[in-house]
C-alpha positions in Angstrom: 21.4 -50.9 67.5 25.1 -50.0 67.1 24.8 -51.6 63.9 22.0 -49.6 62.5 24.1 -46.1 63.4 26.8 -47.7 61.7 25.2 -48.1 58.7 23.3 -44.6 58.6 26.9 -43.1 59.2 28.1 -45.2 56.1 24.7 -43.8 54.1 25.8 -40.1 55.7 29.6 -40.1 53.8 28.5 -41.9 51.2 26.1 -38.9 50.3 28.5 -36.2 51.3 31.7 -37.7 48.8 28.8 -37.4 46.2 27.7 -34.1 46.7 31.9 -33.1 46.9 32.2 -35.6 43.9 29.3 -34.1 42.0 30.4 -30.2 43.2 33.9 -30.9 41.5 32.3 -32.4 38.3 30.3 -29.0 38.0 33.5 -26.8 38.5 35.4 -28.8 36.5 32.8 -28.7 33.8 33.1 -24.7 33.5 34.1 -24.1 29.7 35.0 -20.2 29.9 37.1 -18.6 32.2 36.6 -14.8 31.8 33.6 -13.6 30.2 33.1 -10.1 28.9 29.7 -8.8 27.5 29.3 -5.6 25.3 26.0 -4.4 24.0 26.5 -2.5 21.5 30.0 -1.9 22.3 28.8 -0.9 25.4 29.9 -3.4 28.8 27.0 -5.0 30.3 28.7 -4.6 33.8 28.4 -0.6 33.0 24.9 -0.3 33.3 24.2 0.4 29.8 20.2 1.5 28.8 19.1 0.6 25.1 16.3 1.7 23.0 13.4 -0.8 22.5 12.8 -2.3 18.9 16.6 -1.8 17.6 18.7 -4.8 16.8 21.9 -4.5 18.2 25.0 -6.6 18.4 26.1 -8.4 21.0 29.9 -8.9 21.5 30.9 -11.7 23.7 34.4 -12.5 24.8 35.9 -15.2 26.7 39.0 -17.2 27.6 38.5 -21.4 26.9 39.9 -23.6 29.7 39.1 -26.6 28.3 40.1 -27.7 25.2 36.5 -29.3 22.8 35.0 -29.0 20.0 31.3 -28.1 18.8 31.0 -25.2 20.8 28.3 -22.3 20.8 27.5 -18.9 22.0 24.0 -18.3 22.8 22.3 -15.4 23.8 18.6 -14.5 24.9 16.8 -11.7 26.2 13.6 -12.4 28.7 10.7 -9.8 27.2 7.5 -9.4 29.3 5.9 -10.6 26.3 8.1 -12.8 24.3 12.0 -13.9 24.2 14.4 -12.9 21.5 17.6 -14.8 20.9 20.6 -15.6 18.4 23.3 -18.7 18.3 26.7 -18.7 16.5 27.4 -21.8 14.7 29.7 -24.5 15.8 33.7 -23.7 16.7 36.1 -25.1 18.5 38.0 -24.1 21.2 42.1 -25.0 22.8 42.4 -24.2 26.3 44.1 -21.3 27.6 42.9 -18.8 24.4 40.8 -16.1 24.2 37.6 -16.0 21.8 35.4 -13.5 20.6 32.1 -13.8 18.9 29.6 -11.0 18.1 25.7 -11.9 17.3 23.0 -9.7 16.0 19.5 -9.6 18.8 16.8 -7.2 18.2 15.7 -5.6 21.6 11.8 -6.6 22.3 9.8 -4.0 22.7 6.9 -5.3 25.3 7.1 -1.5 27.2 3.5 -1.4 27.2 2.7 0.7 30.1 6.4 1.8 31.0 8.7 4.1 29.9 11.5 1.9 30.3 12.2 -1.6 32.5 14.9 -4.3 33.0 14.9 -7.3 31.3 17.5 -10.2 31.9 20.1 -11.2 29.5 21.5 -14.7 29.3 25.0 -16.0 28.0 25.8 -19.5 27.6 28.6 -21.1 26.1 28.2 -24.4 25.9 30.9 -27.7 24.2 30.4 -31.2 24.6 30.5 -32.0 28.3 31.3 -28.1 29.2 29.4 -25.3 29.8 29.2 -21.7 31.2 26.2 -19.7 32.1 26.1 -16.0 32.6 22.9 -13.8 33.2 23.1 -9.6 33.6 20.2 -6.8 33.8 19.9 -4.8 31.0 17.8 -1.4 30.9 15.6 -1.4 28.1 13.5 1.9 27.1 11.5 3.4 24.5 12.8 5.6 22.1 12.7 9.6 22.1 9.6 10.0 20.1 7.8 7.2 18.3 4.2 6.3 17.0 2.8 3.4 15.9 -0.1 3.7 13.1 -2.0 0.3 15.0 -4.5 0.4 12.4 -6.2 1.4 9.2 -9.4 0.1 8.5 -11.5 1.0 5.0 -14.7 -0.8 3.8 -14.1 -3.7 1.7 -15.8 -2.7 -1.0 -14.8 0.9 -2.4 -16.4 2.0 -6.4 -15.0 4.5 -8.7 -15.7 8.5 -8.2 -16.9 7.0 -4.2 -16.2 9.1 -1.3 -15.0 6.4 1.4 -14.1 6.8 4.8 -10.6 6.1 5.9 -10.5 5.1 10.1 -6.9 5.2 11.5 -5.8 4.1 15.3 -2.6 5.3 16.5 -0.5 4.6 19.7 2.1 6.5 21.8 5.0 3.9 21.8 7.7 6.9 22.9 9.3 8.0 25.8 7.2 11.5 25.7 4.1 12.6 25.0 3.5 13.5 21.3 2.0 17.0 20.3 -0.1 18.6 17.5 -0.2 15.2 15.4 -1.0 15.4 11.6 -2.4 12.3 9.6 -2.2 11.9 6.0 -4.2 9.6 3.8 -3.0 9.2 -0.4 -3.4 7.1 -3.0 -1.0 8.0 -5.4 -1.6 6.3 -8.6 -5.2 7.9 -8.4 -3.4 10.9 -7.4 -6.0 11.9 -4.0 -5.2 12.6 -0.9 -6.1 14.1 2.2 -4.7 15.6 5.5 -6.5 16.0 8.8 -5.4 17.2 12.6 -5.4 14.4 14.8 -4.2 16.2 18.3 -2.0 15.0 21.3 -1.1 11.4 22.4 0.6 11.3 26.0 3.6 8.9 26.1 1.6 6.5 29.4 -1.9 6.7 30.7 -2.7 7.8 34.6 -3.9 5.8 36.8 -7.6 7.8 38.0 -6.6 6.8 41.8 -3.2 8.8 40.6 -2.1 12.4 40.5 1.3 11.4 38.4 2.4 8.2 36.9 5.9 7.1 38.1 8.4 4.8 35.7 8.5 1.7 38.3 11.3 3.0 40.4 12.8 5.3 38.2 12.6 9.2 39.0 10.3 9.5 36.2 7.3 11.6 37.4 4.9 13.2 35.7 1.8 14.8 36.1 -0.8 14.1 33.7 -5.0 14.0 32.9 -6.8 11.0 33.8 -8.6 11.4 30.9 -5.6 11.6 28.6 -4.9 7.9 26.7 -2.1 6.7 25.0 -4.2 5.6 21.7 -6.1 7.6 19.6 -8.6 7.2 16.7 -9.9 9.7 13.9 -11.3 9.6 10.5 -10.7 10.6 7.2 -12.6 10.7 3.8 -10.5 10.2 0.1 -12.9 10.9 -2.9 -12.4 8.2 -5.8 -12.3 9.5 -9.3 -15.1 8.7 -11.4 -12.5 7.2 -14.4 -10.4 4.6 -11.6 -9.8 1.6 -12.9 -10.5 -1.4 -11.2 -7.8 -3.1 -9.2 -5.6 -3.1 -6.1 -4.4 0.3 -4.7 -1.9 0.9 -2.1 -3.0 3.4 0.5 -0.2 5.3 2.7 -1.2 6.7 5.8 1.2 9.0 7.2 1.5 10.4 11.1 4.0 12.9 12.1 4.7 15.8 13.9 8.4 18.5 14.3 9.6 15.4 16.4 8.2 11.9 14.5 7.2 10.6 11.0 5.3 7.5 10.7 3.1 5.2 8.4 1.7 2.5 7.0 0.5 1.4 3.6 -2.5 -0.8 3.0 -3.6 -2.6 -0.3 -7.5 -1.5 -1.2 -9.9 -3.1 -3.9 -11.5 -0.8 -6.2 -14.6 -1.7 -8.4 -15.6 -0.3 -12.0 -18.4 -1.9 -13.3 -17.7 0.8 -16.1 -14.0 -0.3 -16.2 -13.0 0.3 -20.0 -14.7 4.1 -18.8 -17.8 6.2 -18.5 -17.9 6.6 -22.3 -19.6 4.0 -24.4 -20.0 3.2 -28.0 -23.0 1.7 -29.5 -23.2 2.4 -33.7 -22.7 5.9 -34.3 -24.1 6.3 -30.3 -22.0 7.7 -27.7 -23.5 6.7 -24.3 -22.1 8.8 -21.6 -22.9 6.6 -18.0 -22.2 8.9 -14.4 -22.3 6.3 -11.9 -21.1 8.9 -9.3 -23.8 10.8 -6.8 -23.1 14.1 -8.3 -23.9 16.0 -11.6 -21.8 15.4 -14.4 -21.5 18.1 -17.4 -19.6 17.1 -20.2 -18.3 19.2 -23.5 -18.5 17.3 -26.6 -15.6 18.6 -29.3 -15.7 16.2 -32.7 -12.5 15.5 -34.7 -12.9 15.4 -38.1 -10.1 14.6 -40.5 -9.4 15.3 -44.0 -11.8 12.5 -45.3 -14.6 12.3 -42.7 -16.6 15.3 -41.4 -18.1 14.4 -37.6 -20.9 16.2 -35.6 -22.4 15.2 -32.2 -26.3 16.3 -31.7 -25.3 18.0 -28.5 -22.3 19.8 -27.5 -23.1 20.6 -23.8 -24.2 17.0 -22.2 -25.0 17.3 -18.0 -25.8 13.6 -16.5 -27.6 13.6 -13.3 -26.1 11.2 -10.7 -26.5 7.6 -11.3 -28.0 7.9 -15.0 -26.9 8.1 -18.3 -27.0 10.0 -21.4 -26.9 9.4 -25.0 -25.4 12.0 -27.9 -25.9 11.1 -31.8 -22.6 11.2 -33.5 -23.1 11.7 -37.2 -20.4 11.3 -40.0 -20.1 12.0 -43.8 -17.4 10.9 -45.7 -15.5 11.4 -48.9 -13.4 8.1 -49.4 -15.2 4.4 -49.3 -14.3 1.8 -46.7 -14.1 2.0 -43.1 -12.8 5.4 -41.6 -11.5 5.9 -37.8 -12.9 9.4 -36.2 -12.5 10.7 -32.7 -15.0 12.6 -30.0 -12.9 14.5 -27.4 -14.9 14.6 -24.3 -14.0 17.8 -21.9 -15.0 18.4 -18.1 -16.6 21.3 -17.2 -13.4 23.0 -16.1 -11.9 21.8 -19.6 -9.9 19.2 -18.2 -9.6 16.2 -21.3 -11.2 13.6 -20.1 -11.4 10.8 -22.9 -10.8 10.8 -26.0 -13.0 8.3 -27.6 -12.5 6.7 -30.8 -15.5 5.4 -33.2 -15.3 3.5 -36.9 -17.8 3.0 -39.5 -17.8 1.5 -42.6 -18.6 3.3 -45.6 -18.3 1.2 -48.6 -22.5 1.0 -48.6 -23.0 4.3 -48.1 -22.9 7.3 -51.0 -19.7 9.0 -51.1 -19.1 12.6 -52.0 -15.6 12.4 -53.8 -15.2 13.9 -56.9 -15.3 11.0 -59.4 -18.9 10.1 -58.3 -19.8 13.9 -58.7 -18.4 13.5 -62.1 -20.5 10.3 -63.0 -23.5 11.6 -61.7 -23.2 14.9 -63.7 -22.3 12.9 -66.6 -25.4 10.4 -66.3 -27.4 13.4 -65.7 -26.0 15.0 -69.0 -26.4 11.7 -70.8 -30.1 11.7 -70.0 -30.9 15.0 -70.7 -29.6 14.6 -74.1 -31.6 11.4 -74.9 -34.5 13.1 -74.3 -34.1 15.9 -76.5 -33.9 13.2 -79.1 -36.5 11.4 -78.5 -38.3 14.8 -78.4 -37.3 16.0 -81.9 -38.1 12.5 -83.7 -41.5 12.6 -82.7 -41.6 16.5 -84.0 -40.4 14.8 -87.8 -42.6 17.3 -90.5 -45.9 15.0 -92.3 -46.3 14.7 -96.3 -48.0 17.6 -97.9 -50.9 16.3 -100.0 -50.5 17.1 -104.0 -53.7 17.3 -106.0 -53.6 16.4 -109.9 -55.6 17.8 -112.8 -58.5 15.4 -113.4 -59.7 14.7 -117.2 -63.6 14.0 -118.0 
């Protein structure tokens, strides 16, 4: 029995001079002595508050007790949602200096439904065999005024001279509520746009068994509508012109208000099935196609040039929606071979809207230059002439008859 207590008091040291052995190992292996954090030039220790979504730097300084190679700074911040971190790369380190090394960390922003909140920061500076860990609390909050265009949804097909709706979802990602917003939708390279009133967004939605929200623990109250949300949706139209090409159009949607600007550019497919234009020609046709919903009235103006008089059949052509018309361009000419001429085509508020450019070849057809006119007049002379003669030789005078005296 005596033997057995023996041994468990052996067992007992034994365990306690590894615990003391083990407890001076982990002092021992302590690489940094004092350790000074700045965010943003700013001392953790100070209570400093930050704005959500900025990428700041983070200054760490500390003093090496050990002397080692292959050392790192390392750096994370614990979001709600996600972590963000940074690492230097390796250095080495002589005991009994002081170091100082300065990352770049972009503050998450996972303040969902808070103003503001803490989220822990970690140091470690780590070596071979050594190693120093540091964690602080650092206020995080959102910034003054900001909104976040969470959406902008158009249909996935969109056709020239279409008017297609635009749907845009925005979210208060601020510290206050946003007033009187404005949204903005343009494509500039087709030069439309379009602005509409969107309203108020509050900065946090009330809990309906709530009077006021409160900022977990911070003396942020405020009293707000139940029925207020934090998001909000609207629509928009753009009207395509009818001449778009086809292709791949960026689309800016723009939010703002006195306090905030915002946006967000989307890339959207437009088709032309009529994508060399709405003006077509076919011989000495001009087919005008309006493949918008709307009446189209077009003014027809005909360029002639010094060698080739043009004329269209109509001058005023109106298109009903979805249809087509077709105008008879005729051309004389003076000089053989093929001649270029133009049609300018005119909206009804006399914008230019084409200029469309037709050829034909006239080396088959008659001519009307002046050494043709000659010939013919000449060949006309010639036989005119011919028969005159040919008239007066067969009026050539007979023989008279002479009678003799006759002898019985």
């Amino acid at each position: 029995m005596e033997k057995q207590m023996n041994t468990k008091k052996l067992l007992v040291s034994f365990v306690m001079l590894v615990s003391v052995l083990f407890l001076v190992a982990t002092v021992s292996a302590q690489l940094a002595g004092s350790v000074v954090v700045k965010v943003n030039d700013v001392n953790v220790d100070t209570n400093p508050a930050v704005v959500a979504g900025n990428t700041l730097p983070v200054r760490v300084e500390f003093d090496s007790l050990e002397n080692t190679k292959d050392v790192t700074v390392y750096v994370e911040i614990e979001g709600d949602r996600k972590n963000v971190e940074a690492e230097t790369a390796f250095f080495d380190v002589e005991e009994g200096r002081t170091y100082v090394k300065t990352l770049a960390l972009e503050i998450p922003y996972d303040l969902k439904s808070k103003l503001s909140g803490f989220y822990g920061l970690t140091v470690k500076i780590s070596g071979v065999d050594f190693e120093t860990e540091q964690s602080y609390d650092l206020r995080v909050q959102r910034e003054s005024y900001n909104v976040d265009v969470v959406s902008v949804v158009v249909p996935q097909t969109i056709k020239a001279g279409e008017l297609f709706p635009v749907d845009v979802v925005l979210k208060n990602v601020g510290y206050n509520d946003l007033e009187d917003l404005f949204v903005s939708a343009k494509i500039s390279d087709l030069g439309v746009s379009r602005t509409s009133f969107f309203g108020d967004i509050v900065a946090i939605e009330c809990d309906k068994d709530l009077d006021s929200t409160s900022n977990y623990g911070v003396d942020v109250s405020r009293k707000c509508n139940e029925d207020e949300e934090d998001t909000l949706s609207g629509r928009l139209f753009l009207q395509l012109p009818q001449d778009a090409k086809e292709g791949m159009y960026a689309l800016e949607v723009k939010v703002g208000n006195e306090d905030v600007v915002s946006s967000k550019t989307i890339q959207v497919p437009v088709e032309n099935q009529f994508s060399d234009g709405n003006f077509i020609v076919s011989g000495n046709q001009l087919l005008i196609v309006n493949p918008s919903n709307q009446l189209a009235v077009y003014r027809l103006i005909p360029q002639s040039t010094g060698d080739v008089t043009v004329s269209v059949s109509e001058n005023i052509v109106s298109v009903p929606a979805g249809s087509s018309r077709t105008v008879a361009v005729d051309t004389t000419s003076r000089t053989s071979g093929i001649q270029e001429y133009a049609v300018n085509v005119f909206s009804s508020d006399g914008k230019l809207v084409d200029t469309v450019m037709l050829s034909k070849d006239f080396s088959g057809s008659a001519v009307t230059s002046p050494i043709v006119v000659l010939t013919i007049v000449l060949a006309i002379i010639f036989i005119v002439l011919l028969v005159v003669l040919v008239v007066l030789i067969g009026k050539k005078p007979q023989k008279t008859e002479e009678f003799g005296e006759s002898y019985y």
